[in-house]
N, C-alpha and C positions, 0 to 999 in steps of 0.2 A: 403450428403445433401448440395449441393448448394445453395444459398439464401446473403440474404442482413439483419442482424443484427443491432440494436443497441446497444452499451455497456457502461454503464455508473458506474462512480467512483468516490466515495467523500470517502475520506482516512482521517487518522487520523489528520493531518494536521490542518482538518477543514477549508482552504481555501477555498472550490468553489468545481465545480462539473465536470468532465472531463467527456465530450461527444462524441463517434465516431460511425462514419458507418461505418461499417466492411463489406466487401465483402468477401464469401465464394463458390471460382470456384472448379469445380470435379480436386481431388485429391490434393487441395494444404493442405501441412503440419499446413501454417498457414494463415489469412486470411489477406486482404490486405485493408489498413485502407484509404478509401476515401474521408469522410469530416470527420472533426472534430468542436468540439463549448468547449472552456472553460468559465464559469459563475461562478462571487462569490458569494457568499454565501452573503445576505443580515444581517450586524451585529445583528441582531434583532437574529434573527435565529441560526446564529453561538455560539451566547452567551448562548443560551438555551441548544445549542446540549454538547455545552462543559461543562455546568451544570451537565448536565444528569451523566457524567465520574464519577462523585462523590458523595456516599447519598448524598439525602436532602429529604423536606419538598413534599409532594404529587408526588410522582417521577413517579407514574403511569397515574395521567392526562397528565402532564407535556411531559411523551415518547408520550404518545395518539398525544396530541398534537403536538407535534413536528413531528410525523410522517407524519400526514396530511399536514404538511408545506412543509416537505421533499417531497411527493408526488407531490403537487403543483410546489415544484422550479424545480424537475425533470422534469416533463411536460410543462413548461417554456424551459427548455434547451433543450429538444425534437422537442419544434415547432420551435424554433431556426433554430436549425441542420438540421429537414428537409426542413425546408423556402429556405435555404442558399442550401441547397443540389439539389432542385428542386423537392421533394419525396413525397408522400404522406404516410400517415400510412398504406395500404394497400400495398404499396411497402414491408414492413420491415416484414419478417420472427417471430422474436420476441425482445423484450429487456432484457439485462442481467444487473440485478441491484444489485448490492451488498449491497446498502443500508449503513448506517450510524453507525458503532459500538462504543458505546457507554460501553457498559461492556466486555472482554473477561476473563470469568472466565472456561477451560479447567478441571482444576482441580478439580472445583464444578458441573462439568457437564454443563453447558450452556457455550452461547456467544449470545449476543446483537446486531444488526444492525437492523436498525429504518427503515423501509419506511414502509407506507401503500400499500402495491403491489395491492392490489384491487382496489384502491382508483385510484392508478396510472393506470393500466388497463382499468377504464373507463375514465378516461381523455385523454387519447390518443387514444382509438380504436386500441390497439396493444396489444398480447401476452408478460404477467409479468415474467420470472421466474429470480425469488429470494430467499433469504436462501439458499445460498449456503454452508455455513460453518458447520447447525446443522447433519443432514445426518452422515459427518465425526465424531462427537463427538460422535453422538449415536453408532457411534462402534469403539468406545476407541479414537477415536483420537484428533488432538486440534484442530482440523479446523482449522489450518491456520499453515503456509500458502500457498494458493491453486495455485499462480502463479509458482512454479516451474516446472507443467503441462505445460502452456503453454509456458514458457520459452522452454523447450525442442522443442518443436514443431517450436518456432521464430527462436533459437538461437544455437542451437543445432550443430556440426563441427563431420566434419568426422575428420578432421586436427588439429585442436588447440582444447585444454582445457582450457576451457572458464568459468569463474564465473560471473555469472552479482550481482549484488546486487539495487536492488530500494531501494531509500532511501527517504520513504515519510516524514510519522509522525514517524510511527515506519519505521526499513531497514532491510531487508531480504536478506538474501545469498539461492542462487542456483549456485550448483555444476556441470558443464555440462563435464562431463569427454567426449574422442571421442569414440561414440559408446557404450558410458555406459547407467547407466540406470540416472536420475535427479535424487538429492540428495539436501536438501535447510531446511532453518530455519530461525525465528528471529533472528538476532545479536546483539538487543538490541535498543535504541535510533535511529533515523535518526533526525529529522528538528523539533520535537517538542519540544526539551527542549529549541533551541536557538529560535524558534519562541514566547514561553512563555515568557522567560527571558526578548529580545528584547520589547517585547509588554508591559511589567512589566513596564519597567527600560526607554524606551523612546518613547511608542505610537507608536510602528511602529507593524506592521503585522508580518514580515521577515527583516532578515537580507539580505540585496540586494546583492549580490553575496560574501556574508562572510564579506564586506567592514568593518563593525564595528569590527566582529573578531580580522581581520587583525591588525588594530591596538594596541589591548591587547596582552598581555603577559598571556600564559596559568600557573598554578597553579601549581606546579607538585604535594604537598600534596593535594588538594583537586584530583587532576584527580587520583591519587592513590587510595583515599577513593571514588570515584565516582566507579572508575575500578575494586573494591573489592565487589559493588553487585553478591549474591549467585547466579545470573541468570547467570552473564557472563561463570561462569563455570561450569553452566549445559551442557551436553550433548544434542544434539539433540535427538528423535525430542523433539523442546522445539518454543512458541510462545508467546507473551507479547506484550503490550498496556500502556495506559495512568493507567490502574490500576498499573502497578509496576513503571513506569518511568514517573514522574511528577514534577511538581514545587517544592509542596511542601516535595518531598523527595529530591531534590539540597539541600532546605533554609536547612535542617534538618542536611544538612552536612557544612552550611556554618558557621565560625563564628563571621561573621558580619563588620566585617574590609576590608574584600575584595571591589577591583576597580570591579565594574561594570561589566565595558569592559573586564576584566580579567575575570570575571566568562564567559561572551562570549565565549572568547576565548577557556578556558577553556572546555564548551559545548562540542564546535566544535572539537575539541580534543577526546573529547571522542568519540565523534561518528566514528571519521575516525577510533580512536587506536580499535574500539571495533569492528569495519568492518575486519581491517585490522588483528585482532586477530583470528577471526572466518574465514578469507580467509585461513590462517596459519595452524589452527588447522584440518581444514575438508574439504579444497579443496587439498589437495595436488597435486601438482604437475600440478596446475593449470599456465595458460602461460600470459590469459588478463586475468583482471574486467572490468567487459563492466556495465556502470551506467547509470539507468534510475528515473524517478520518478525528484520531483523539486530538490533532492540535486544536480542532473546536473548540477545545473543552478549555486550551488556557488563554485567562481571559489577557493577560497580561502581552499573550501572542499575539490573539486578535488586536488589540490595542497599538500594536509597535505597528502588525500591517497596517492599518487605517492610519497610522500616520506617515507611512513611505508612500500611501496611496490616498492622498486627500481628492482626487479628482475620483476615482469610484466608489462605490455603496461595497461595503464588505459584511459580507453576512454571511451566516451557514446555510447548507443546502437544505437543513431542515424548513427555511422560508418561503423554500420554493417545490415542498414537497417529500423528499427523500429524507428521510432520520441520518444526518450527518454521521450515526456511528455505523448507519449498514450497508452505504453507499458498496465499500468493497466487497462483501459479502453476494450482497445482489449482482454483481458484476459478474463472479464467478458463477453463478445460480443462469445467469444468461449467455455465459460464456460456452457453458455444458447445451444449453439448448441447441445454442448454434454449432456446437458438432455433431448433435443429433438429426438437426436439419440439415447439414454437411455446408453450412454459408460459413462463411470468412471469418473470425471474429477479430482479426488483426487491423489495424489500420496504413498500409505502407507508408505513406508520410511522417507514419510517428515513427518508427522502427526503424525505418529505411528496408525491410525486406522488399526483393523485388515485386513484388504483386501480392492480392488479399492470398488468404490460405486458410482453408478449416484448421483450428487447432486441437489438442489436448486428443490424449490416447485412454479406450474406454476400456473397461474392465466390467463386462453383463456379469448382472445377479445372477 
């Protein structure tokens, strides 16, 4: 199926909304990203969605709610993208929305992502499909996470054994052995504990390329006791969220003497040792990590990786192709295809669902 996609991604992070048009020509593996739009998230909004991550008080107006907003900023960054691109909605095939997660409970049977797909549907005069994740739970598996499909497809090496890992809110590992089959998981943490901390501790959003990091000294008994959650030694397949790694499971380790900056620091730390553990454990014999999603962006990150990993080349996916900021975007944009062609987009090995399964539910213009 040839055609022209939109894909849209707002990750755990909660920063804003990553928008692309994906081009899809006869027989390409993967599809070729032609404009792009990134928009933040209006704090009004952000604050609400990051509410939702944890009871509270009327939680079911409140998702209502928020979805119809998410709908709204989606379709803001839609007219965006197609303004700037020259497109009309009559141009685009369909949109692949992954929507807003807000709970990933596996375990319990559900997962959470917020948008109004209908709502969005008639705001744009475009084809919705979304819900990608439930599909794979209803037959065993965690839903998440789905991009090691497409990775295989972008990134995939007849020659090198390649692991990329995105490192949003949460970071996930895919295993792209040559010629194998994709293998991937959550690793634990990516950007959201240092973006909560940061946000906590001095009003800033992000840590602008690790710069605050840098200058603290990491903990080693806290990252010890950070590195000792039961997650880190589960096996795959295994997926997690802001339900198991949050602020107030750091505070609950801290005890209250620590510098700031040093908990920073510290974060940062874990994310790379917890990447760099899971590269260890389940890629063997891998050669690069190839890094997408905004941990790219801190250099301080990439720097601690490359030093837990001196035996491989650590680079972003933009080396090899794909703009490290729209890897997940484009994933969704193929995600939607492949329910349009009704093929599989899940990978059972990563999930643990019992077999492939078309995902995500459509909502026609």
């Amino acid at each position: 199926m040839p055609g022209t996609f939109i894909g849209l991604m707002s990750g755990t992070s909660l920063d804003g909304i990553d928008a692309v048009i994906a081009r899809f020509d006869q027989g390409d593996a993967a599809p070729a990203c032609v404009h792009s739009h990134y928009q933040p998230f209006q704090p009004q909004l952000r604050d609400a969605l990051l509410a939702l991550n944890a009871p509270g008080h009327d939680e079911l107006h409140r998702s209502a709610i928020a979805a119809h907003q998410l709908a709204h900023a989606y379709a803001a960054a839609i007219r965006t993208l197609l303004a700037q691109a020259g497109l009309v909605a009559r141009d685009i095939t369909a949109i692949g929305c992954h929507g807003q997660t807000v709970r990933h409970r596996p375990d319990a049977g559900y997962t959470t992502q917020l948008v109004n797909a209908a709502l969005l549907a008639e705001l744009t005069g475009i084809t919705v499909i979304n819900d990608f994740r439930s599909r794979d739970i209803a037959a065993g598996g965690q839903g998440a996470p789905l991009v090691p499909a497409f990775h295989l497809r972008a990134f995939g090496s007849g020659r090198e054994h390649r692991a990329v890992v995105n490192i949003g809110g949460i970071a996930n590992i895919t295993d792209l052995p040559p010629g194998g089959v994709a293998a991937g998981f959550d690793c634990g943490p990516g950007n959201a504990l240092m973006d909560e901390w940061i946000a906590a501790n001095l009003g800033r959003a992000y840590d602008d390329n690790g710069t605050w990091a840098a200058t603290g000294a990491i903990i080693p008994a806290l990252l010890d006791t950070l590195l000792s959650h039961e997650y880190f030694a589960c096996a795959p397949p295994k997926s997690t969220g802001r339900d198991c790694f949050n602020l107030a499971w750091v505070r609950r380790a801290l005890s209250g003497n620590e510098s700031a900056v040093d908990v920073q620091a510290t974060l940062l730390a874990l994310t790379a040792n917890s990447i760099a553990q899971g590269v260890k454990q389940h890629c063997p014999g891998a050669q690069a990590l190839y890094v997408c999603g905004g941990g790219a962006h801190n250099g301080a990150l990439m720097a601690r990786l490359a030093s837990r990993m001196p035996d491989l080349r650590v680079a972003t996916t933009s080396t090899i192709g794909v703009d490290a900021d729209w890897v997940e975007a484009l994933a969704f944009a193929w995600l939607a295809r492949q329910t349009l062609l009704r093929e599989p987009g899940n990978v059972p090995g990563v999930t643990g669902a019992k077999g492939p399964r078309v995902l995500g539910a459509i909502y026609p213009a």
